[in-house]
C-alpha positions in Angstrom: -15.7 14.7 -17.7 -16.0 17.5 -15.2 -15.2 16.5 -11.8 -13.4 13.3 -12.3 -11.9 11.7 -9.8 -7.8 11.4 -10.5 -7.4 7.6 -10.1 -3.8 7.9 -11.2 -1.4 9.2 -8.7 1.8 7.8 -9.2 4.1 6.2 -7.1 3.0 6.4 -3.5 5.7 6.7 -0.8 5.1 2.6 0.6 6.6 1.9 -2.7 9.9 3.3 -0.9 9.6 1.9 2.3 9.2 -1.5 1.0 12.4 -1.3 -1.1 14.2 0.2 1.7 13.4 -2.6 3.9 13.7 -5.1 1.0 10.5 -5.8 0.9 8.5 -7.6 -2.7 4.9 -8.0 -2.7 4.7 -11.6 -1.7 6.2 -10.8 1.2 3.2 -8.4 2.5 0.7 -10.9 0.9 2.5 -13.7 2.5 2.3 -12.2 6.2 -1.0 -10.6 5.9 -4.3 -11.2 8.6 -6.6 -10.0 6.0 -7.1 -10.5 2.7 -5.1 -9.2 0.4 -3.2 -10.5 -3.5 -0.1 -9.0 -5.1 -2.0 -7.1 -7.2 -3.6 -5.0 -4.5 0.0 -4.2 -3.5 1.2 -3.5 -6.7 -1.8 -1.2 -7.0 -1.0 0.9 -4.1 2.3 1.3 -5.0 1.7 2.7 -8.4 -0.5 5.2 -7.1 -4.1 3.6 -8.0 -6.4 4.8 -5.4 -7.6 2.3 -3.4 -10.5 2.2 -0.8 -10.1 3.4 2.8 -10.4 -0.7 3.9 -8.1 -2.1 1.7 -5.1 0.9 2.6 -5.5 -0.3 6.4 -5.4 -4.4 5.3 -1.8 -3.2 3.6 -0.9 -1.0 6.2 -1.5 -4.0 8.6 0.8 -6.0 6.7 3.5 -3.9 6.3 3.6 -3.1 9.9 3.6 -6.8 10.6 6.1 -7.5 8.1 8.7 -4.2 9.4 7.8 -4.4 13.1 7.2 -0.6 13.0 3.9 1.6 13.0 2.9 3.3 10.0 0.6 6.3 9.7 -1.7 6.1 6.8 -0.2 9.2 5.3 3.7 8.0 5.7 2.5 5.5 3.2 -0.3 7.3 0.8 -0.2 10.6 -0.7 -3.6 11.5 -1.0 
């Protein structure tokens, strides 16, 4: 298909900061405001793209869960 959209973009740098701060993805689910499932997380660290909303929800989380601001792009690639 000509202009495909790359869905796949391997593992996204949030997938670092979570194990550098010894974080699983119950622990993100488990303090997050919004809604959010492990799966979603597990999504975003692979690479999967995900919509504009549901980056901020884990964003959200994270910082809750680490106590310190993230810019989208510290934690997504593309």
């Amino acid at each position: 298909m000509k202009g495909a959209i790359e869905r796949n973009l391997g593992e996204q740098p949030i997938a670092r900061i979570m194990a550098d701060n010894a974080l699983k993805s119950h622990d993100l689910v488990k303090i997050s405001t919004g809604h959010i499932t492990h799966k979603m997380v597990a999504r975003a660290c692979k690479g999967r793209r995900l919509t504009p909303n549901m980056k901020s929800k884990i964003r959200d989380a994270l910082t809750r869960a680490t106590d310190k601001v993230y810019a989208m792009d510290e934690l997504f690639n593309y």
